[in-house]
C-alpha positions in Angstrom: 2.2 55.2 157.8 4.4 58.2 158.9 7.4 58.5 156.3 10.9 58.8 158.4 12.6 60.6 155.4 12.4 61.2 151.5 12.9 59.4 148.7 14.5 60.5 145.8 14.8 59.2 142.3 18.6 60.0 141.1 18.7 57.8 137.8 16.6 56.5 135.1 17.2 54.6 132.3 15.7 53.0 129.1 16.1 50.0 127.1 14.0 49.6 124.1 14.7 46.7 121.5 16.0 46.7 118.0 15.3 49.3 115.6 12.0 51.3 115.6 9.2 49.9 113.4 7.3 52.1 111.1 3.6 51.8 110.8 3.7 50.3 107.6 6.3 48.0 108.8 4.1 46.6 112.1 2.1 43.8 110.3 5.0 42.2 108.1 6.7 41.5 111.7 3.3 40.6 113.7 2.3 38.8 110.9 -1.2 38.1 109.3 -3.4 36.3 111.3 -4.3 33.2 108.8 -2.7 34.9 106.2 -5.3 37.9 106.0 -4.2 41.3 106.8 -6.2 43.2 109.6 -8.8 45.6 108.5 -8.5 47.3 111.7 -4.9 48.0 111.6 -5.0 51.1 109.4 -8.2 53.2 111.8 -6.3 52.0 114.8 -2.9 53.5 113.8 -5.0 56.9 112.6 -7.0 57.0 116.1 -3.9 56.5 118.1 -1.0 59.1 116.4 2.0 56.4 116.7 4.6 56.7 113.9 7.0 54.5 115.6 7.5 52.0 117.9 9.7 49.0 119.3 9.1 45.0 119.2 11.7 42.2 120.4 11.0 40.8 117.3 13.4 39.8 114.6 11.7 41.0 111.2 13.2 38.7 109.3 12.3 35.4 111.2 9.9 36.3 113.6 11.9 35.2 116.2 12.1 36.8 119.6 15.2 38.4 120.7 14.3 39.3 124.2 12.5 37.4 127.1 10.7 40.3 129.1 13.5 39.6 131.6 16.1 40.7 129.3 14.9 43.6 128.7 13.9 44.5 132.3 17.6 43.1 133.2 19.2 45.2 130.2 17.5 48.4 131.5 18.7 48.0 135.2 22.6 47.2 134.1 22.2 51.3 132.2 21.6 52.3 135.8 24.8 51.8 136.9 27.1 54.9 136.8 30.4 56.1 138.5 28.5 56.5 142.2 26.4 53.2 141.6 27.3 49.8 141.2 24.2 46.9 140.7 26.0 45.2 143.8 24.6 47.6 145.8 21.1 47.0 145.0 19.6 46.5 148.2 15.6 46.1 146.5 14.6 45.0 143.1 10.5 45.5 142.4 9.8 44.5 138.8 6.2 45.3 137.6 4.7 43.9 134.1 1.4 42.5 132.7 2.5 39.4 131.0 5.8 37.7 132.5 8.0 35.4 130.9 6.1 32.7 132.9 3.8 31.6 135.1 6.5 30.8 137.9 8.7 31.8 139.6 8.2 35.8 139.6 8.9 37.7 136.9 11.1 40.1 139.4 12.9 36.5 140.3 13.7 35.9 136.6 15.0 39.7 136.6 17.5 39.0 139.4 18.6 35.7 137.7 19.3 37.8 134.2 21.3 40.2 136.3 23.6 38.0 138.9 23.5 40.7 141.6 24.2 39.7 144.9 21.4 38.6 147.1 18.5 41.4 147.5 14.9 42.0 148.3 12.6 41.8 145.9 8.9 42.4 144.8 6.8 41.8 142.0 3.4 43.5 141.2 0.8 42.4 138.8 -1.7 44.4 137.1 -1.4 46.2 133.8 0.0 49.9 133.7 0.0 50.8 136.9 2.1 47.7 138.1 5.0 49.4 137.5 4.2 52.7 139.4 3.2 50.3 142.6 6.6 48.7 142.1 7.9 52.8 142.7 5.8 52.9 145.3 7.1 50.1 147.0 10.3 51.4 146.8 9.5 54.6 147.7 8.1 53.7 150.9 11.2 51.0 151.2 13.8 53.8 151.2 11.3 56.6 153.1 11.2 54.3 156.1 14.9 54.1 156.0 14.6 50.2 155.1 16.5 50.3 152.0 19.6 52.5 150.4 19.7 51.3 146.8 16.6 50.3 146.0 15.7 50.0 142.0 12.1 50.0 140.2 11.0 48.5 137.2 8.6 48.7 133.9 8.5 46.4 131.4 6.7 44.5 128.5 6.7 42.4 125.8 2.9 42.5 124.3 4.8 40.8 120.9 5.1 37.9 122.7 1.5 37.4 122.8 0.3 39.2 120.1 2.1 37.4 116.9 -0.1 36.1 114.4 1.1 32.4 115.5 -0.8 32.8 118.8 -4.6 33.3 116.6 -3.6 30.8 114.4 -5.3 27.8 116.0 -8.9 29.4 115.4 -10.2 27.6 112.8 -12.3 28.7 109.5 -15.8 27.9 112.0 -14.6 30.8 114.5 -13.4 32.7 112.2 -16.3 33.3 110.1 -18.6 33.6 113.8 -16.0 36.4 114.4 -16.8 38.3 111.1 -20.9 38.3 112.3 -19.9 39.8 115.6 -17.3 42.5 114.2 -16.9 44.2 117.9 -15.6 40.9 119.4 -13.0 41.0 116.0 -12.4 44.0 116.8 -11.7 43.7 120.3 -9.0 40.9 119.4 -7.6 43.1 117.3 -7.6 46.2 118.8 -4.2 45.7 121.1 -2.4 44.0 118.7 -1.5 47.8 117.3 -1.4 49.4 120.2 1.0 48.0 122.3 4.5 48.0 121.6 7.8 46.5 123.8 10.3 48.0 126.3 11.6 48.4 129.8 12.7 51.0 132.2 14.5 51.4 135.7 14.7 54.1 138.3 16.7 53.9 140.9 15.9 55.0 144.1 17.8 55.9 146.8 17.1 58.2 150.3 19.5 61.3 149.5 20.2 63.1 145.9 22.6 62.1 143.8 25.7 64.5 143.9 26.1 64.0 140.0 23.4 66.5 138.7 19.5 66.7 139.5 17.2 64.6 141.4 13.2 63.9 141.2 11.9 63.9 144.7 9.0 62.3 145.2 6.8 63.9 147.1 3.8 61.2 146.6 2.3 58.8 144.5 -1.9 57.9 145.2 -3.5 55.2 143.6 -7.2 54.1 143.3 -8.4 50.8 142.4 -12.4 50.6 141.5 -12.7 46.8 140.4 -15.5 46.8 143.3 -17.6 48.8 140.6 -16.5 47.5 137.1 -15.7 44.1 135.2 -12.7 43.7 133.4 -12.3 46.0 130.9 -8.6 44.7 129.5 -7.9 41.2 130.2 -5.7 38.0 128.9 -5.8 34.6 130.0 -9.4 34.5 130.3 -12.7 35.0 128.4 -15.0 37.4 129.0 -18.8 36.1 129.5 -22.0 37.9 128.7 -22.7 38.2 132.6 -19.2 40.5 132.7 -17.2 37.5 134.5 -14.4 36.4 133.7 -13.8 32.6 132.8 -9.7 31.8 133.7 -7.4 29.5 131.7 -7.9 26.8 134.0 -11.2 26.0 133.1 -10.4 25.8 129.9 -9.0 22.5 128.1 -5.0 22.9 126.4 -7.0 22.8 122.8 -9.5 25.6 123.8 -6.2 27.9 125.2 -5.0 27.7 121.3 -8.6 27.7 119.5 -9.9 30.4 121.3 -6.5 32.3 121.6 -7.1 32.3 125.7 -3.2 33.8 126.1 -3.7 37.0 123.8 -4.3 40.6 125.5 -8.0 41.5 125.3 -9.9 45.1 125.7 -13.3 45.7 125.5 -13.5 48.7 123.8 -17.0 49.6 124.5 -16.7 49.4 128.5 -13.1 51.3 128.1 -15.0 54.4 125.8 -17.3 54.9 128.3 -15.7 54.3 131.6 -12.1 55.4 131.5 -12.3 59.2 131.3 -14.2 58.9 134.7 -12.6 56.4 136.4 -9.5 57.2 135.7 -9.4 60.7 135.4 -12.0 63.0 136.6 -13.5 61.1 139.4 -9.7 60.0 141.0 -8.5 63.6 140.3 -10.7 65.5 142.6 -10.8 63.5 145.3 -6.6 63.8 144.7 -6.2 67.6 144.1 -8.6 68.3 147.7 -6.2 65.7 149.1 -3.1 67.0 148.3 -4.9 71.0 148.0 -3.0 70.1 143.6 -3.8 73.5 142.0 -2.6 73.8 138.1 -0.2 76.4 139.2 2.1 73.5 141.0 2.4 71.7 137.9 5.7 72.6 135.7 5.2 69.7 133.5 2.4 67.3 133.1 3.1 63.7 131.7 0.2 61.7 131.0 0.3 57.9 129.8 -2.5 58.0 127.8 -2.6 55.1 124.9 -3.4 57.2 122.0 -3.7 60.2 120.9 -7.6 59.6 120.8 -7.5 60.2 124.5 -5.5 63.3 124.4 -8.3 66.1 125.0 -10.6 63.9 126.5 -8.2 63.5 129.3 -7.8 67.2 128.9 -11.1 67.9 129.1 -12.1 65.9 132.0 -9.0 67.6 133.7 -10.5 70.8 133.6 -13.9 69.3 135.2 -11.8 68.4 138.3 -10.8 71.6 138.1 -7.0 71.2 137.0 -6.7 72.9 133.9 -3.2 72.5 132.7 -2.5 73.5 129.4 -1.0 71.5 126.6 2.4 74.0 126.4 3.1 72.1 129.9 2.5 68.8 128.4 5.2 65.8 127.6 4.6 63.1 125.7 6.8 60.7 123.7 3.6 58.0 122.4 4.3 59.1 119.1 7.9 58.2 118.8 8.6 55.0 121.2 4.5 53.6 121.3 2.5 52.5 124.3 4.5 50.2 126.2 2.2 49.8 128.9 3.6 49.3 132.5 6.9 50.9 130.9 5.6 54.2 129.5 6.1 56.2 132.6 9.5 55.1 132.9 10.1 56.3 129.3 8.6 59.6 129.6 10.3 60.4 133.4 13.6 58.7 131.5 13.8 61.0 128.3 12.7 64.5 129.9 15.3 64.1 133.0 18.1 63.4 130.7 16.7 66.8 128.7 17.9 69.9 129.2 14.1 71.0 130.4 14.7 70.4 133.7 15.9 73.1 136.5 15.6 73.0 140.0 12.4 73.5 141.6 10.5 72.3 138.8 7.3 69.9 139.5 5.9 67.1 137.7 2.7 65.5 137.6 2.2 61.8 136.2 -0.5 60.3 135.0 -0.6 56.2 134.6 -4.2 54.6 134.1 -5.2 51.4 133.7 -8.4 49.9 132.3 -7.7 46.4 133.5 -10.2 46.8 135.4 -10.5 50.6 136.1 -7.3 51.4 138.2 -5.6 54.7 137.9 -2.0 56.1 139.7 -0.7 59.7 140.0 2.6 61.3 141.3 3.9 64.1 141.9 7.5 64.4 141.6 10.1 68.1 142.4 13.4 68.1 140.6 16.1 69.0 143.3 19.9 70.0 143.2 23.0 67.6 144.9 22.4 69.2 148.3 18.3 68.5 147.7 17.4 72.3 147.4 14.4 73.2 145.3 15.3 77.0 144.4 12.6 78.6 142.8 13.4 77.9 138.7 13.6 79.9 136.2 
């Protein structure tokens, strides 16, 4: 497809919920699964470096506070600004892993929260990188002159499915087969400190804004290798010994609650040893020759990684593709707002444009993997004045 013209992201905004939650805080407002507190809380929160992080959760009665659509719908209405007005949304592409429903879409329920006139919209599925084809989408929307005001979204709400109410239902019997298979344990386990909740929006629109800078974006590739893995992170579904997955339907309504069918799985195993390559190394070199990426062209680099366990191995396998970028031209904000999944790339882009880092000319390169089932997305994005020049910075 031949783009007509560019796209340009000229806002981005953030909506996280409530007040950050300390690590010692997390399992008093997850609560214990049947009343026992996780012994794989504690190495998790070591392995993955987050101090902080967000939940839609009221501590005191475990109560939700936000639907995923709130907080999707919250972080589009902090878009709007003296030159934009959410009537003039022309596109709305919502991505998510776990929406508030089955049906209708989870963008549909967005629009609803938000009353905006009629508008296209577009919702992707997947896990991470959902939200980086919803950019795309719009991207491509505006590029080809189809769209003026088109907005993007990232959101989640992993709390949802990851309170202790939703393992309740597995009785003493499954329990007890868990504790002689400590990796499948584990494996349930695993997400439920990982993942944290929030939503961001970029707006996206074919000239720069004339209040302050702009991100071009200059292109986004994504690579998909299902065709050579299983599922790797999955919910609604069990995992078989054969690598299949077995779906919700085939499973009665008491089996969805015994077997907690709803709750966000990862096989860690599969993810240790495939993720670096799929995601990473082998996507990356193909990319760099593509797009002739050299580590010179790269002002700042802003990874998604999960946790901090992943920090030099994605490093590492950089510099075997042979983009060695060094961690002084790193960003990261994990530590500080958590792993929000599908969101986390709105957060980072979000908090460094509304930095003072930022001059014109500058380039960023974003990393957003996904071990659903071995996806991975990268973009590459130049920060531009009112009248879209990219003078050499500073």
């Amino acid at each position: 497809m031949t783009r007509i013209g560019n796209a340009y992201i000229t806002n981005l905004s953030v909506f996280l919920p409530n007040a950050p939650i300390s690590n010692t805080e997390m399992e008093s407002v997850l609560g214990m699964v049947n009343g026992r507190p996780s012994r794989a809380r504690r190495i998790i929160l070591h392995s993955n470096g987050i101090k902080t992080r967000y939940y839609a959760v009221d501590p005191g009665t475990g109560k939700a506070t936000h639907t995923n659509a709130q907080l999707t719908a919250e972080a589009v209405r902090r878009l709007a600004n003296k030159s934009f007005s959410l009537d003039q949304i022309d596109l709305l592409a919502c991505g998510t892993t776990f929406a508030d429903q089955l049906v209708p879409s989870h963008t549909s329920m967005v629009h609803g929260e938000l009353g905006n006139p009629p508008c296209e919209t577009a919702s992707t599925s997947g896990v991470c990188i959902s939200s980086t084809t919803a950019l795309k989408y719009a991207m491509l929307g505006v590029g080809s002159g189809e769209f003026q005001h088109a907005v993007s979204t990232g959101s989640e709400i992993p709390s949802a499915v990851m309170h202790a109410r939703n393992f309740q239902a597995e009785n003493d019997t499954q329990i007890l087969a868990l504790e002689k298979q400590p990796l499948m344990a584990f494996q349930k386990d695993f997400i439920r400190w990982m993942l944290s909740d929030g939503a961001g929006a970029a707006l996206i629109e074919p000239r720069p804004t004339t209040n302050g800078m702009s991100l071009r974006i200059d292109w986004i590739v994504e690579r998909s290798y299902a065709n050579e893995q299983p599922a790797c992170m999955y919910g609604g579904a069990e995992k078989l010994e054969d690598g299949t997955l077995k779906g919700w339907p085939e499973y009665s309504p008491a089996e969805w609650a015994q077997r907690s069918i709803f709750t966000l799985k990862q096989d860690v195993k599969q993810l240790n040893e495939h993720i670096m390559n799929y995601t990473v190394e082998r996507p990356l070199r193909e990319i760099a020759q593509l797009k002739r990426l050299k580590p010179d062209d790269v002002d700042f680099f802003l990874p998604h990684y999960s946790s901090h366990y992943f920090r030099d191995k994605v490093h590492s396998h950089m510099c075997k593709a042979g983009l060695d970028i060094p961690f002084e031209r790193w960003f990261t904000n994990l530590y500080s707002k958590g792993n929000i999944g599908a969101a986390s790339i709105y957060v980072l882009l979000e908090e460094l444009f509304h930095s003072d880092s930022l001059k014109p000319g500058h380039r960023l390169l974003c990393f957003i993997p996904e071990s659903g089932r071995f996806s991975t997305a990268w973009m590459y994005l130049t920060v531009c004045d009112p009248d879209g020049s990219t003078r050499n910075s500073d």
